[in-house]
C-alpha positions as a Python dict, from the first residue, in 0.01 Angstrom:
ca = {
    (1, 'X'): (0, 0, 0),
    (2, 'X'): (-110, -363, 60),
    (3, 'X'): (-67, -471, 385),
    (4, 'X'): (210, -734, 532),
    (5, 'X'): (121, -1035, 761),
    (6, 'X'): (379, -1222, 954),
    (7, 'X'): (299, -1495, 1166),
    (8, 'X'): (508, -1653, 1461),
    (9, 'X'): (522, -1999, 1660),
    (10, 'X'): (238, -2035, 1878),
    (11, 'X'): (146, -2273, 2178),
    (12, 'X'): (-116, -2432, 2312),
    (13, 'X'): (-194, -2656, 2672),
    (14, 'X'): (-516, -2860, 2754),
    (15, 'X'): (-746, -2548, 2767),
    (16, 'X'): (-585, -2245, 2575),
    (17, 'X'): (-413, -2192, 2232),
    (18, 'X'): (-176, -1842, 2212),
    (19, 'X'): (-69, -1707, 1833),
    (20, 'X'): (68, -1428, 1794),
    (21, 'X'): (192, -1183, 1472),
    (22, 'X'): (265, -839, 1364),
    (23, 'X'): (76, -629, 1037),
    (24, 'X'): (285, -404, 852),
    (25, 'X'): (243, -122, 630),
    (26, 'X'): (609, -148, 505),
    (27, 'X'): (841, -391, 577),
    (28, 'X'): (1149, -558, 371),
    (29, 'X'): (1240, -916, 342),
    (30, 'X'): (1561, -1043, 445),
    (31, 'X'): (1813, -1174, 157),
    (32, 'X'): (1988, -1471, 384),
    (33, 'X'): (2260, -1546, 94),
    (34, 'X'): (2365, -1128, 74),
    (35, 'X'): (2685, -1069, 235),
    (36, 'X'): (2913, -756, 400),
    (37, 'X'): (2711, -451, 294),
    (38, 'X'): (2459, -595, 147),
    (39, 'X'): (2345, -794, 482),
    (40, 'X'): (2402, -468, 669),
    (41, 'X'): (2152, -305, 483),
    (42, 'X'): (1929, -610, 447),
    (43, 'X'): (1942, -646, 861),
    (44, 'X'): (1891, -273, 937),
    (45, 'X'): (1608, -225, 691),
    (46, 'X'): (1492, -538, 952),
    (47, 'X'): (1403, -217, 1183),
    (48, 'X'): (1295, 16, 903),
    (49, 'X'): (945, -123, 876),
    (50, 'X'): (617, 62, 948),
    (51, 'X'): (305, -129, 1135),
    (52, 'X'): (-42, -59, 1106),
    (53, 'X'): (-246, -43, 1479),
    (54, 'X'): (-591, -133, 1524),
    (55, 'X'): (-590, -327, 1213),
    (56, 'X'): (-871, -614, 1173),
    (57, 'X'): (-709, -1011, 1184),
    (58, 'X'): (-925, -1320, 1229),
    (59, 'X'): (-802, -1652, 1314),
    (60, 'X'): (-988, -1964, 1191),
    (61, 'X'): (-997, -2219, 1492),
    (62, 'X'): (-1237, -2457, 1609),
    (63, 'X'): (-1437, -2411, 1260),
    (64, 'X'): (-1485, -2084, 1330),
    (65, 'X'): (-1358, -1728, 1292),
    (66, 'X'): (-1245, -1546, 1537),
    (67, 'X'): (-1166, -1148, 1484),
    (68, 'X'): (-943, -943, 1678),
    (69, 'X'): (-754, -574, 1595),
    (70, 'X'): (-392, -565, 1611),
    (71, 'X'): (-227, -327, 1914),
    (72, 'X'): (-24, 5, 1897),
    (73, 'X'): (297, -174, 1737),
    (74, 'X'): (97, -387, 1528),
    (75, 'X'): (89, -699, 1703),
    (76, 'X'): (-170, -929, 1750),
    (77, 'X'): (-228, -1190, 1981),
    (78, 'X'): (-527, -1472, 2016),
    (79, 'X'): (-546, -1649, 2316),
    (80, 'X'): (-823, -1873, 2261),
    (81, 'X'): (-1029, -2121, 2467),
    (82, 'X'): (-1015, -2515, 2345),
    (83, 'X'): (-1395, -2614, 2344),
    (84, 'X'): (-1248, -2950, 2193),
    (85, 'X'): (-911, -3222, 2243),
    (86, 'X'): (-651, -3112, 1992),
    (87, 'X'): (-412, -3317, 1899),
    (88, 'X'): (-43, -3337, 1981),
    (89, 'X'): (251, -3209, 1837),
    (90, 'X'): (290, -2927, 1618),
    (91, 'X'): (36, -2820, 1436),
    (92, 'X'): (-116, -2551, 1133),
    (93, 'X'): (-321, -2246, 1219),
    (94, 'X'): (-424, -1982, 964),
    (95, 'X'): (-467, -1624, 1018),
    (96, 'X'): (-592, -1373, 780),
    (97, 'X'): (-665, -996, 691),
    (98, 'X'): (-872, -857, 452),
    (99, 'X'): (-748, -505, 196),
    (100, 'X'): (-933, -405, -78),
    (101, 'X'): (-1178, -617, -125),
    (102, 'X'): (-952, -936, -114),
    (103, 'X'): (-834, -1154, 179),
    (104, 'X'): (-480, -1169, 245),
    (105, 'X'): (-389, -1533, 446),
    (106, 'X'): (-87, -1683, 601),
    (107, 'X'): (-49, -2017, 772),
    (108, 'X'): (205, -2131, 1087),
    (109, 'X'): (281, -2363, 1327),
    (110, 'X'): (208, -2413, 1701),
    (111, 'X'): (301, -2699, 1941),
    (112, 'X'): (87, -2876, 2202),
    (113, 'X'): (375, -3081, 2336),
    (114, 'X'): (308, -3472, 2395),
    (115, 'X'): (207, -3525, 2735),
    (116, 'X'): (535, -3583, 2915),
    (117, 'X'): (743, -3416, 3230),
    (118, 'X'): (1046, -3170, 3046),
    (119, 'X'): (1007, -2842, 2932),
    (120, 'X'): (1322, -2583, 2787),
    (121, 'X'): (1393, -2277, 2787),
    (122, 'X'): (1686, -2099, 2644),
    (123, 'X'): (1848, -1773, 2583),
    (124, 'X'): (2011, -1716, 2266),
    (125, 'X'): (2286, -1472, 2218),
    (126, 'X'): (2579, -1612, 2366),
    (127, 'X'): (2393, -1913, 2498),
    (128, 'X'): (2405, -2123, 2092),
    (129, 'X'): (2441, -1818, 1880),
    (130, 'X'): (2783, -1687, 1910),
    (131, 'X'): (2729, -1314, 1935),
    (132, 'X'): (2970, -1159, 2152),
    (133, 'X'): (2738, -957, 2353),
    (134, 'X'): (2997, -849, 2602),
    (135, 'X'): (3151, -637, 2342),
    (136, 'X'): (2884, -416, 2190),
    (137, 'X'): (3133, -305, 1865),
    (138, 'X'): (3229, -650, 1764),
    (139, 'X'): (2845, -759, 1836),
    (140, 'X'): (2726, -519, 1586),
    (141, 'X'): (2989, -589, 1362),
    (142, 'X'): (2909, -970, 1319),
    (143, 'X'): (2522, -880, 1276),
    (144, 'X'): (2580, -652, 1021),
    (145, 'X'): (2847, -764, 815),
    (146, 'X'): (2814, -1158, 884),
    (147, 'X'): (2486, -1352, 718),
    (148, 'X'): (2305, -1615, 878),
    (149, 'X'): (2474, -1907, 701),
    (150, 'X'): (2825, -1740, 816),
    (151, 'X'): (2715, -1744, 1190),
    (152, 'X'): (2802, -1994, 1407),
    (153, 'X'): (2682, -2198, 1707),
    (154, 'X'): (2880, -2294, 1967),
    (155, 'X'): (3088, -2660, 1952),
    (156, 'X'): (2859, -2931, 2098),
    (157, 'X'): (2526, -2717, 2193),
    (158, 'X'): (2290, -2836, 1880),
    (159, 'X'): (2354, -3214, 2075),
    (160, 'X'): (2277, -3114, 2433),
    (161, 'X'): (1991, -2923, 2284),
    (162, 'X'): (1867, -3248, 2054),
    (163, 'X'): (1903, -3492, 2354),
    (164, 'X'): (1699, -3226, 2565),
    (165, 'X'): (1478, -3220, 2318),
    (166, 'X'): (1358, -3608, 2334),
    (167, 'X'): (1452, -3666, 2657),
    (168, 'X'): (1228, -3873, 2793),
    (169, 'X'): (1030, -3969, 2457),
    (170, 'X'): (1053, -4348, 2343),
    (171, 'X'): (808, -4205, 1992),
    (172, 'X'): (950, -4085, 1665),
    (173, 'X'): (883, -3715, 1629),
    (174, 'X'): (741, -3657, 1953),
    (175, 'X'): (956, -3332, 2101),
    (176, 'X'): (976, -3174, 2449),
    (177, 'X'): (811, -2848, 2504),
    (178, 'X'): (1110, -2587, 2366),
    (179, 'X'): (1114, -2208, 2436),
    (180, 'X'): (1446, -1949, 2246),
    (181, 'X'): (1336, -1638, 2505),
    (182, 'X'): (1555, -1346, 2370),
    (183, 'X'): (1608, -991, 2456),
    (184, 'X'): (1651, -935, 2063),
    (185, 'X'): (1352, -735, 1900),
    (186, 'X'): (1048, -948, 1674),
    (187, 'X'): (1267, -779, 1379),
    (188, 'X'): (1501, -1072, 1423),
    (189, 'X'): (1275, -1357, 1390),
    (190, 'X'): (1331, -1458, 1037),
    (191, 'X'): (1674, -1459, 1112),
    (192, 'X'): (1640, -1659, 1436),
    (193, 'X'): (1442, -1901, 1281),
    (194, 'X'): (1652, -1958, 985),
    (195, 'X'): (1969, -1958, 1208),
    (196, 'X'): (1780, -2243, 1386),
    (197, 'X'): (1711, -2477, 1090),
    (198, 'X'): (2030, -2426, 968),
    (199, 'X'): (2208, -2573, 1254),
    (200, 'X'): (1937, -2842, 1310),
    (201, 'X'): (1854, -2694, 1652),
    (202, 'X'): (1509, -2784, 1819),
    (203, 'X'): (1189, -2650, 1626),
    (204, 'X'): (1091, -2370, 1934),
    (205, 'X'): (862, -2127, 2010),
    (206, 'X'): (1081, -1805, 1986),
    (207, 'X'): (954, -1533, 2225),
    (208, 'X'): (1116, -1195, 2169),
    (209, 'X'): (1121, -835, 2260),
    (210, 'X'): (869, -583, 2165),
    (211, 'X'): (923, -492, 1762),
    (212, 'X'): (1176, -150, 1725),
    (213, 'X'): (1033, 53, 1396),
    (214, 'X'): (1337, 281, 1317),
    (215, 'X'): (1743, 317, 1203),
    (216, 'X'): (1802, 445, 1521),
    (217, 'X'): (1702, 178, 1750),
    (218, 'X'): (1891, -93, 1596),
    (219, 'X'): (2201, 6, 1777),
    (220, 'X'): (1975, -72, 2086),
    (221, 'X'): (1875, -411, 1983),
    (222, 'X'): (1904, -637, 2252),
    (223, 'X'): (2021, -406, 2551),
    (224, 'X'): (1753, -196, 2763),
    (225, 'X'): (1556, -384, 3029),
    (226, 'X'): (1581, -747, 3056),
    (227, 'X'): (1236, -795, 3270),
    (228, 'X'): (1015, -899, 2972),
    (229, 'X'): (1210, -1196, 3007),
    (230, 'X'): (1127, -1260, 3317),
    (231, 'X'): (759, -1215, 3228),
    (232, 'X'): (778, -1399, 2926),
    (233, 'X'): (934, -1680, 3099),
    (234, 'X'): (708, -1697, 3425),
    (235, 'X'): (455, -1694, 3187),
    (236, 'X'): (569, -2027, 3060),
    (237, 'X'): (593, -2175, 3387),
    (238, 'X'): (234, -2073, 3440),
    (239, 'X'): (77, -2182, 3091),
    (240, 'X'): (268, -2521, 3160),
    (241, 'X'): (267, -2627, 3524),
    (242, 'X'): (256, -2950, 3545),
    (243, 'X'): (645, -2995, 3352),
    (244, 'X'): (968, -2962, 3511),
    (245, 'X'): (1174, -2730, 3339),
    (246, 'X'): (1537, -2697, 3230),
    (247, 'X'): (1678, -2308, 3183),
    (248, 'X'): (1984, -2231, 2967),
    (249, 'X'): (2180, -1904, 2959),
    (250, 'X'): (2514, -1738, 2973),
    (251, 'X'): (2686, -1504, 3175),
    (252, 'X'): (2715, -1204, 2947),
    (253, 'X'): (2391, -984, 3063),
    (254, 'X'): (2114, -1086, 3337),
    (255, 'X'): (2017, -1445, 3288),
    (256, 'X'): (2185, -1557, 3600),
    (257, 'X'): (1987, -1316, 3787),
    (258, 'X'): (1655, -1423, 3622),
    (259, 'X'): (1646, -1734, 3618),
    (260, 'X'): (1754, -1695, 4084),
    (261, 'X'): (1448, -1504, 4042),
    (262, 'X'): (1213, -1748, 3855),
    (263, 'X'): (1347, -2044, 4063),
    (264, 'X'): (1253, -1870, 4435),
    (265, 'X'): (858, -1836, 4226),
    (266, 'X'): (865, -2188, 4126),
    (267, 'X'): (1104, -2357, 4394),
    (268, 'X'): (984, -2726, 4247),
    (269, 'X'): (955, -2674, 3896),
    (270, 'X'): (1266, -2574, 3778),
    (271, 'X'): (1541, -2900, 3806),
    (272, 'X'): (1817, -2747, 3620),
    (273, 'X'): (1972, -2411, 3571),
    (274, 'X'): (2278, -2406, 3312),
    (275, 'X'): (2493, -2071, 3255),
    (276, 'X'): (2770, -2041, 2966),
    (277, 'X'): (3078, -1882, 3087),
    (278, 'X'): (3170, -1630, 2791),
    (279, 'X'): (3463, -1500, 2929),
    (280, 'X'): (3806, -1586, 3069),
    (281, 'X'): (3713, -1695, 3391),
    (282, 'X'): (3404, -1724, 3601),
    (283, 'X'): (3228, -1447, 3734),
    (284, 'X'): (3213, -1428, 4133),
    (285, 'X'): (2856, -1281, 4108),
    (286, 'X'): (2721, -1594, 3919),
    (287, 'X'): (2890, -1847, 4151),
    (288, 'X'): (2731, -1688, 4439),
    (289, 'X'): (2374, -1686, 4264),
    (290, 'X'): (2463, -2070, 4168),
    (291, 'X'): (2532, -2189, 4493),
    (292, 'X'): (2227, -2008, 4601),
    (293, 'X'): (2045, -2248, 4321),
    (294, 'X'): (2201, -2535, 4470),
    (295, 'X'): (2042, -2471, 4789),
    (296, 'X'): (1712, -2425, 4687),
    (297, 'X'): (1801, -2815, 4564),
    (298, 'X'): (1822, -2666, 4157),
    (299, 'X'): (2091, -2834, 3953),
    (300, 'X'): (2306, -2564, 3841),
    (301, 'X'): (2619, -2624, 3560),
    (302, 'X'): (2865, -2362, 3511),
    (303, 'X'): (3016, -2437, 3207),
    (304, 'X'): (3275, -2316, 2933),
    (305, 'X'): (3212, -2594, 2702),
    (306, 'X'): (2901, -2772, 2589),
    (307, 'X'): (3021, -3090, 2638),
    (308, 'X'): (3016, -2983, 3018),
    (309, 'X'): (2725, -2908, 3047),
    (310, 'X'): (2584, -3256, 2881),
    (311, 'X'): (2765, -3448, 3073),
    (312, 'X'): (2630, -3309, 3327),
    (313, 'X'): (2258, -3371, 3201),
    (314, 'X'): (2360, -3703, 3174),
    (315, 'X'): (2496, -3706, 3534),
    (316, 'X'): (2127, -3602, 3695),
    (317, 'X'): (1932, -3829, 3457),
    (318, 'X'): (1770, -3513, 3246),
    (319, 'X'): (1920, -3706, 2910),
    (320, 'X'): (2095, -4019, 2826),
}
């Protein structure tokens, strides 16, 4: 059976360039216009696929190529030394595999954001994409049974997101540095992505959790531990340290608690800390971590609607 490569959003800073993919033996592609059963069976075949480990992949970069062997899960990462300045923006890079005799290539995007001072990071579920995390039934129900153009984004979040996106930038089609870090599983990324474009939210890297590869696990799909985020987002911090950085989440599950955590590593680079409030009232537990924020001089927004939390972007100066 011929092998399957998928590619995702990479990144790159002054010195390094990381992309990233999976190989699979089996997988099945997702029919965004199917609807009720057909999407359920269209999203959990989305976690019937098969990978291939220790699988050969070579990256062309720098006029070169580059060979490395995908891991366990069959995922495959390059993080690769610039000899030479790149340019800015987002950019192509090309990653192949080779099966029977022929060579199997796939091309995608990564961003070396224009020099600038802003970076973003942002959950997802709950945070644009309405998901109803807090209730696990109706959660499942929606991912199964509603398709991607049928989902919806919260009222007012793809215009904080687009004014965080240039804030700052006086060029056309220059973008700040934009990061969707998820606890959903690298089976979700087509959908992710195409959820994305259809709402016209910022072109991201999307950094998710470690691919699931059966039925059973799909009713586990974003729940578990939370701490990859943490990694994933420290990690961030790290590969970009010279930006401040705005963090967006909700209340539903453990941003709150993450982000307390990844301001007390980086107590001057994070400016902003904003938390959607997904139920009824305000949770006592994420007022005491905000205040905590405040005093480590982090500007923290509480918010029910997204037109609270841009004014209050406005209100520090993040956007105009």
């Amino acid at each position: 059976m011929k092998p399957i490569l998928q590619l995702y959003r990479g990144y790159a800073n002054e010195e390094e360039l990381i992309v990233m993919g999976h190989v699979f033996k089996r997988t099945y592609n997702y029919d965004f216009q199917k609807k009720n059963l057909k999407n359920a069976r269209s999203i959990i075949n989305q976690f019937r696929i098969k990978t291939i480990e220790n699988f050969d992949v070579y990256l062309k970069c720098n006029n070169q190529e580059i060979h490395t062997k995908t891991l366990d899960d069959g995922y495959f990462k390059f993080c690769i030394p610039l000899e030479k300045e790149t340019h800015f923006g987002w950019m192509e890079y090309q990653v192949s595999i080779k099966y029977g005799g022929k060579t199997i290539t796939c091309n995608a995007n990564f961003i070396r954001p224009h020099k600038g001072n802003l970076g973003i990071i942002s959950d997802i579920d709950d945070t644009f994409l309405i998901s109803h995390t807090r209730n696990i039934f109706r959660k499942m129900y929606i991912l199964l049974f509603k398709n991607v153009n049928d989902r919806k984004v919260f009222k007012d979040v793809v215009q904080h997101y687009q004014a965080l996106s240039s804030a700052g930038r006086n060029n056309m089609g220059e973008e700040n540095a934009f990061f969707y870090v998820s606890s959903s599983e690298w089976n979700l990324y087509r959908f992710i992505a195409k959820f994305t474009k259809i709402h016209k939210l910022p072109r991201a890297v999307i950094l998710l959790k470690d691919i699931k590869r059966g039925i059973t696990d799909f009713f586990m799909s974003g729940r578990g531990n939370h701490d990859h985020k943490f990694d994933k987002i420290k990690h961030v911090l790290e590969f970009y340290p010279n930006l401040k950085y705005v963090l967006l989440g909700d209340d539903s599950q453990h941003d709150p608690v993450l982000y307390e955590r990844i301001c007390k590593i980086f107590p001057v680079t994070v400016i902003a800390v904003y938390i959607r409030q997904t139920g009824k009232t305000q949770k006592k537990a994420v007022k005491k971590i905000m205040k905590n924020l405040e005093s480590l001089d982090v500007s923290v927004c509480y918010f029910k609607e997204s037109s609270e939390a841009i004014a209050h972007s406005r209100s520090i100066g993040v956007i105009k």
